[in-house]
C-alpha positions as CSV (number, residue, x, y, z in Angstrom):
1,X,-7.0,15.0,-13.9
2,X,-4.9,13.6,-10.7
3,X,-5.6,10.1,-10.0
4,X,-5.9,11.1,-6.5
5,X,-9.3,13.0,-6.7
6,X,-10.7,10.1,-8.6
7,X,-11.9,8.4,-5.4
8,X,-13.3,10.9,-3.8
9,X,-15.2,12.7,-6.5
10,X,-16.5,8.8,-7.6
11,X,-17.5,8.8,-3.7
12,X,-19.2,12.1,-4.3
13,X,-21.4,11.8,-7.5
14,X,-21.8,7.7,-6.9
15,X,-21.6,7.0,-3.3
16,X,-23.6,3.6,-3.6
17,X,-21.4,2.1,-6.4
18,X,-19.8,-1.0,-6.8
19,X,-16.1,0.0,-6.0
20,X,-14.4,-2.8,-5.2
21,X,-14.9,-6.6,-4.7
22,X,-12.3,-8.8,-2.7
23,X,-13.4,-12.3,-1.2
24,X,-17.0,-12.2,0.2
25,X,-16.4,-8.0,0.8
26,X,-18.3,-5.9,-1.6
27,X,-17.3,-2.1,-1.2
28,X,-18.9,1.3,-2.5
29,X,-17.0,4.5,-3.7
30,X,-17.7,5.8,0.3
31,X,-16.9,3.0,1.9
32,X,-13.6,2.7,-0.5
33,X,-12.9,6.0,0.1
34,X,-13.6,6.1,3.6
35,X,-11.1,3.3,3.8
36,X,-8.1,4.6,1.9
37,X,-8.7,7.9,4.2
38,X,-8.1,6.4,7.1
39,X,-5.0,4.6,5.4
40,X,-3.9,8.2,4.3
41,X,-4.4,9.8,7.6
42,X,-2.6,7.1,9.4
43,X,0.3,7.5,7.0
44,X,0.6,11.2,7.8
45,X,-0.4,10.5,11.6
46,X,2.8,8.4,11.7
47,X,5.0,10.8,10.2
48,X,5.3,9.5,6.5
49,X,5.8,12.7,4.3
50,X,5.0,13.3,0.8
51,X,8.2,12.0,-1.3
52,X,9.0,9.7,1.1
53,X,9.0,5.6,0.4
54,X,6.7,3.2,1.3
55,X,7.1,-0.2,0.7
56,X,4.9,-3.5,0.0
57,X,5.9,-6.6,0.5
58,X,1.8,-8.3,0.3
59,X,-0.2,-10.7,-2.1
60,X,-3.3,-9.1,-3.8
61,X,-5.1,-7.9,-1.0
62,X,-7.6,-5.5,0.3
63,X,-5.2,-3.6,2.3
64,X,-2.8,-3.6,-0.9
65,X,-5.1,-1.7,-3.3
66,X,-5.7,0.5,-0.4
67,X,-2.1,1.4,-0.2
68,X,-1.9,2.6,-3.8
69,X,-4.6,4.6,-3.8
70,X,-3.3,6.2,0.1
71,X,-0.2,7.0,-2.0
72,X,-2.3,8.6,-5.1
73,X,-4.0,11.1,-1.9
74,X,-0.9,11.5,-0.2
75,X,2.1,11.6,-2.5
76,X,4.0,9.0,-0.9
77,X,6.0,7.1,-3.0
78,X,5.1,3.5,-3.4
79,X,7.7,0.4,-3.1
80,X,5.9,-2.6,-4.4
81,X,8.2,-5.6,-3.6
82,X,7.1,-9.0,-4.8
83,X,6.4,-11.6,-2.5
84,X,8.4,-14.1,-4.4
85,X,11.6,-11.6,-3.1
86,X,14.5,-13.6,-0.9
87,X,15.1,-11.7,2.2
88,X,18.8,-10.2,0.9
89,X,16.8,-9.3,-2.6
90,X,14.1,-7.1,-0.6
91,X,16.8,-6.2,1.9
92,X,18.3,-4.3,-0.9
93,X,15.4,-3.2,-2.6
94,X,14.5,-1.5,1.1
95,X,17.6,0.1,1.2
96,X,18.0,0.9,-2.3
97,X,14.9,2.8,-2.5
98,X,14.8,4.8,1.1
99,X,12.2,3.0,2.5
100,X,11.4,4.4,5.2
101,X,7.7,2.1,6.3
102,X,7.1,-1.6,5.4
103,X,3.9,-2.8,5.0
104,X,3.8,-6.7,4.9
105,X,1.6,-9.9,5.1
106,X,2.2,-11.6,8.7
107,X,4.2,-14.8,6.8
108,X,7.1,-12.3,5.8
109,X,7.7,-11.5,9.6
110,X,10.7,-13.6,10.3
111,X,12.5,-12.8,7.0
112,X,11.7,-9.1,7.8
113,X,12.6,-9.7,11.2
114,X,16.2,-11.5,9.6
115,X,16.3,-8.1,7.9
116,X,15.7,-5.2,10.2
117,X,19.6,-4.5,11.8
118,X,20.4,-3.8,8.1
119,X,18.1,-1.3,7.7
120,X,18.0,1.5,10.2
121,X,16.0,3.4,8.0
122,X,12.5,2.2,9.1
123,X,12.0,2.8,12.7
124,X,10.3,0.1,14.7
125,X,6.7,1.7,14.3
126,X,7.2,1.8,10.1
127,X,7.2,-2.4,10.2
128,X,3.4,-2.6,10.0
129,X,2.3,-6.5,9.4
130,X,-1.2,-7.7,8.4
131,X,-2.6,-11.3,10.4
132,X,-1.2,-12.9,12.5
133,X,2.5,-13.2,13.3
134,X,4.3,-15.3,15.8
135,X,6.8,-12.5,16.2
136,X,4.7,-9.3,17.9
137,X,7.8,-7.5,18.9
138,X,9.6,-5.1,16.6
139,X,6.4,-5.0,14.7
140,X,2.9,-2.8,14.4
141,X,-0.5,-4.4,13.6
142,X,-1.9,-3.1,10.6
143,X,-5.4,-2.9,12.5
144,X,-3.4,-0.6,15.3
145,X,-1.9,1.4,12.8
146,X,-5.1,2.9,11.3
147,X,-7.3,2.3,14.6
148,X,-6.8,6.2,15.5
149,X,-7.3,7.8,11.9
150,X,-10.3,9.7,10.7
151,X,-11.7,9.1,8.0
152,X,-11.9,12.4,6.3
153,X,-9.7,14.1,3.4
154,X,-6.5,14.1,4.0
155,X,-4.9,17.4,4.1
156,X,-3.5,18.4,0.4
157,X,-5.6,15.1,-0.8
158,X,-4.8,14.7,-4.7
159,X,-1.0,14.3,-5.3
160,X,0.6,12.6,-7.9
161,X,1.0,8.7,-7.9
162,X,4.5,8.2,-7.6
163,X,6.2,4.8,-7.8
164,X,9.2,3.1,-7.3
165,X,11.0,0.9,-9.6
166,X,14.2,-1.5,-9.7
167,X,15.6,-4.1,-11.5
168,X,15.4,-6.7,-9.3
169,X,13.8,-10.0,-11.1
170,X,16.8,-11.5,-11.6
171,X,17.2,-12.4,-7.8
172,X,13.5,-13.9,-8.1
173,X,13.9,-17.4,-9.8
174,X,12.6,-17.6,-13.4
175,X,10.3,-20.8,-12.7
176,X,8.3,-18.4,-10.0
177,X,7.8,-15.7,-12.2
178,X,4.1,-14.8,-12.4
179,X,3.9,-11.1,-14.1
180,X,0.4,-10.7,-13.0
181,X,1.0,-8.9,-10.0
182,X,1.2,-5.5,-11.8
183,X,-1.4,-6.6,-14.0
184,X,-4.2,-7.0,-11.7
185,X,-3.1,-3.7,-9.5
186,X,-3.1,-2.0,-12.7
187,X,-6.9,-2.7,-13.8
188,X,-8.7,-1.5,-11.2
189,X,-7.4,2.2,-11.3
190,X,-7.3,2.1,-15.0
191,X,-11.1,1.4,-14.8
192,X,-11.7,3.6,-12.3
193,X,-10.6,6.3,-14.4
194,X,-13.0,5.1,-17.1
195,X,-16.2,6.4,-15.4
196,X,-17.2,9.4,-15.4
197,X,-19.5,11.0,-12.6
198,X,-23.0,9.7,-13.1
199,X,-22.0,6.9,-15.5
Protein backbone atom coordinates (compact mmCIF):
# COMPACT_ATOMS: atom_id res chain seq x y z
CA UNK A 1 0.00 0.00 0.00
CA UNK A 2 1.17 3.73 -0.83
CA UNK A 3 1.66 5.79 2.12
CA UNK A 4 -0.16 8.42 0.32
CA UNK A 5 -3.75 6.81 0.44
CA UNK A 6 -3.28 6.21 4.10
CA UNK A 7 -4.77 9.59 5.09
CA UNK A 8 -7.46 9.65 3.12
CA UNK A 9 -8.82 6.17 3.49
CA UNK A 10 -8.08 6.71 7.65
CA UNK A 11 -10.33 10.02 6.85
CA UNK A 12 -12.78 7.71 5.18
CA UNK A 13 -13.48 4.71 7.48
CA UNK A 14 -12.51 6.93 10.79
CA UNK A 15 -13.37 10.48 10.17
CA UNK A 16 -13.64 11.37 13.95
CA UNK A 17 -10.26 9.93 15.05
CA UNK A 18 -7.55 11.19 16.96
CA UNK A 19 -5.06 12.05 14.15
CA UNK A 20 -2.83 14.23 15.31
CA UNK A 21 -2.04 16.28 18.52
CA UNK A 22 0.34 19.45 18.40
CA UNK A 23 0.19 22.15 21.36
CA UNK A 24 -3.34 22.75 22.56
CA UNK A 25 -4.69 21.57 18.58
CA UNK A 26 -6.20 18.16 18.59
CA UNK A 27 -6.98 17.04 14.90
CA UNK A 28 -9.10 14.10 13.27
CA UNK A 29 -8.26 11.94 10.16
CA UNK A 30 -10.74 14.79 8.14
CA UNK A 31 -9.57 17.58 9.49
CA UNK A 32 -5.83 16.16 8.90
CA UNK A 33 -6.57 15.30 5.74
CA UNK A 34 -8.42 18.27 4.88
CA UNK A 35 -5.32 20.10 5.84
CA UNK A 36 -2.59 18.30 3.94
CA UNK A 37 -5.15 18.76 0.82
CA UNK A 38 -5.08 22.13 0.83
CA UNK A 39 -1.10 21.92 1.37
CA UNK A 40 -1.18 19.55 -1.72
CA UNK A 41 -3.29 21.71 -3.88
CA UNK A 42 -1.40 24.73 -3.10
CA UNK A 43 1.77 22.93 -4.09
CA UNK A 44 0.37 22.04 -7.49
CA UNK A 45 -1.49 25.49 -7.65
CA UNK A 46 1.99 27.11 -7.46
CA UNK A 47 3.55 25.10 -10.01
CA UNK A 48 5.56 22.37 -7.95
CA UNK A 49 5.52 19.19 -10.04
CA UNK A 50 5.85 15.63 -9.12
CA UNK A 51 9.81 14.91 -8.89
CA UNK A 52 10.55 18.14 -8.11
CA UNK A 53 12.24 19.33 -4.58
CA UNK A 54 10.84 20.81 -1.81
CA UNK A 55 12.74 21.86 1.01
CA UNK A 56 12.26 22.32 5.00
CA UNK A 57 14.16 24.27 6.83
CA UNK A 58 11.29 24.20 10.26
CA UNK A 59 11.26 22.85 13.95
CA UNK A 60 8.64 20.08 14.74
CA UNK A 61 5.61 21.79 13.71
CA UNK A 62 2.15 21.49 12.50
CA UNK A 63 2.83 22.78 9.10
CA UNK A 64 6.02 20.32 9.07
CA UNK A 65 4.16 16.99 9.35
CA UNK A 66 1.78 18.51 6.92
CA UNK A 67 4.49 18.85 4.34
CA UNK A 68 5.46 15.24 4.48
CA UNK A 69 2.38 13.86 4.08
CA UNK A 70 1.58 16.81 0.93
CA UNK A 71 4.68 15.07 -0.51
CA UNK A 72 3.33 11.33 0.22
CA UNK A 73 -0.17 12.79 -2.14
CA UNK A 74 1.76 14.56 -4.38
CA UNK A 75 5.14 13.02 -5.28
CA UNK A 76 7.17 15.93 -4.53
CA UNK A 77 10.30 15.15 -3.24
CA UNK A 78 10.98 16.25 0.22
CA UNK A 79 14.27 18.29 1.41
CA UNK A 80 14.36 18.20 5.20
CA UNK A 81 17.15 20.66 6.22
CA UNK A 82 17.89 20.88 9.98
CA UNK A 83 17.48 23.95 11.62
CA UNK A 84 20.74 23.65 13.35
CA UNK A 85 22.19 24.25 9.35
CA UNK A 86 24.58 27.54 8.86
CA UNK A 87 23.40 29.51 6.02
CA UNK A 88 26.41 28.34 3.48
CA UNK A 89 25.64 24.60 4.80
CA UNK A 90 21.76 24.91 3.61
CA UNK A 91 22.90 27.14 0.79
CA UNK A 92 24.41 24.03 -0.52
CA UNK A 93 22.07 21.64 0.49
CA UNK A 94 19.46 23.99 -1.68
CA UNK A 95 21.43 23.90 -4.52
CA UNK A 96 22.75 20.55 -4.18
CA UNK A 97 19.42 19.01 -4.27
CA UNK A 98 17.35 21.29 -6.98
CA UNK A 99 15.30 22.87 -4.64
CA UNK A 100 13.12 24.55 -6.24
CA UNK A 101 10.42 25.92 -2.97
CA UNK A 102 11.56 26.60 0.60
CA UNK A 103 9.45 26.31 3.31
CA UNK A 104 10.84 27.92 6.56
CA UNK A 105 10.07 29.08 10.11
CA UNK A 106 9.91 33.14 10.10
CA UNK A 107 13.56 33.19 12.33
CA UNK A 108 15.41 31.71 9.21
CA UNK A 109 14.34 34.80 7.05
CA UNK A 110 17.51 36.80 7.13
CA UNK A 111 19.84 33.87 6.64
CA UNK A 112 17.50 32.82 3.76
CA UNK A 113 17.34 36.19 2.80
CA UNK A 114 21.62 36.20 3.00
CA UNK A 115 21.02 33.19 0.70
CA UNK A 116 18.72 33.83 -2.09
CA UNK A 117 21.26 35.61 -5.03
CA UNK A 118 22.95 32.13 -4.87
CA UNK A 119 20.15 30.37 -5.64
CA UNK A 120 18.12 31.29 -8.71
CA UNK A 121 16.50 28.17 -8.58
CA UNK A 122 13.59 29.10 -6.22
CA UNK A 123 11.67 31.94 -7.63
CA UNK A 124 10.49 34.56 -5.27
CA UNK A 125 6.92 32.99 -4.74
CA UNK A 126 8.81 29.27 -3.72
CA UNK A 127 10.32 31.26 -0.36
CA UNK A 128 7.19 30.51 1.77
CA UNK A 129 7.97 31.53 5.69
CA UNK A 130 5.63 30.61 8.63
CA UNK A 131 5.15 33.73 11.64
CA UNK A 132 6.18 36.55 11.61
CA UNK A 133 9.27 38.00 9.80
CA UNK A 134 10.66 41.37 9.88
CA UNK A 135 11.65 40.91 6.26
CA UNK A 136 8.06 40.64 4.05
CA UNK A 137 9.78 41.30 0.81
CA UNK A 138 11.16 38.51 -1.28
CA UNK A 139 9.09 36.24 0.80
CA UNK A 140 5.32 34.42 0.80
CA UNK A 141 3.29 33.84 3.97
CA UNK A 142 2.60 30.42 4.50
CA UNK A 143 -1.16 31.45 5.39
CA UNK A 144 -1.28 33.21 1.71
CA UNK A 145 0.21 30.32 0.15
CA UNK A 146 -2.62 27.89 0.94
CA UNK A 147 -5.46 30.67 1.39
CA UNK A 148 -6.77 29.87 -2.29
CA UNK A 149 -6.59 25.83 -2.21
CA UNK A 150 -9.43 23.46 -1.92
CA UNK A 151 -9.44 21.12 0.12
CA UNK A 152 -10.31 18.09 -1.91
CA UNK A 153 -8.02 15.16 -3.45
CA UNK A 154 -5.50 16.19 -5.22
CA UNK A 155 -5.37 15.17 -8.72
CA UNK A 156 -3.29 11.68 -9.03
CA UNK A 157 -3.35 11.70 -4.92
CA UNK A 158 -1.20 8.56 -3.80
CA UNK A 159 2.38 8.87 -5.09
CA UNK A 160 5.29 7.61 -3.58
CA UNK A 161 7.10 9.38 -0.67
CA UNK A 162 10.21 10.40 -1.96
CA UNK A 163 12.99 11.98 0.05
CA UNK A 164 16.06 13.71 -0.23
CA UNK A 165 19.18 12.96 1.54
CA UNK A 166 22.85 14.43 1.90
CA UNK A 167 25.69 14.19 4.00
CA UNK A 168 25.76 17.25 5.43
CA UNK A 169 26.21 16.82 9.53
CA UNK A 170 29.47 17.51 9.46
CA UNK A 171 28.84 21.40 8.78
CA UNK A 172 26.38 21.19 11.87
CA UNK A 173 28.56 21.26 15.13
CA UNK A 174 28.82 17.97 17.01
CA UNK A 175 27.76 19.59 20.50
CA UNK A 176 24.21 20.63 18.67
CA UNK A 177 23.51 17.44 17.41
CA UNK A 178 20.13 16.27 18.53
CA UNK A 179 19.12 13.11 16.08
CA UNK A 180 15.60 13.34 17.10
CA UNK A 181 14.35 15.24 14.45
CA UNK A 182 13.88 12.20 12.09
CA UNK A 183 12.80 10.33 14.96
CA UNK A 184 9.80 12.11 15.92
CA UNK A 185 8.72 12.70 12.01
CA UNK A 186 9.18 9.14 11.62
CA UNK A 187 6.57 7.89 14.43
CA UNK A 188 3.67 9.34 13.44
CA UNK A 189 3.44 7.84 9.77
CA UNK A 190 4.87 4.63 11.02
CA UNK A 191 1.79 4.49 13.40
CA UNK A 192 -0.41 5.66 11.04
CA UNK A 193 0.26 2.79 8.99
CA UNK A 194 -0.45 0.48 11.98
CA UNK A 195 -4.27 0.91 11.95
CA UNK A 196 -6.28 -0.54 9.93
CA UNK A 197 -9.84 0.86 8.85
CA UNK A 198 -12.09 0.36 11.74
CA UNK A 199 -9.39 -0.28 14.34
Amino acid sequence: MNIGSLLPRHARYRPEHLAFVVGKERLNFLELNSRVNRLSNALLDSGIRKGQKMATVLPNCEELMLLYWAAAKTGIVIVPGSPLLQASGLATLLRDSDTVVVFADAEFAETLNNIKNELPAIQNEHWVILGESKINSGFKKYSDFIAEASTDEPPDAHCAMMMFTTSCIPVVPQERQKGSFTRIMCVPITALTLLPPGA
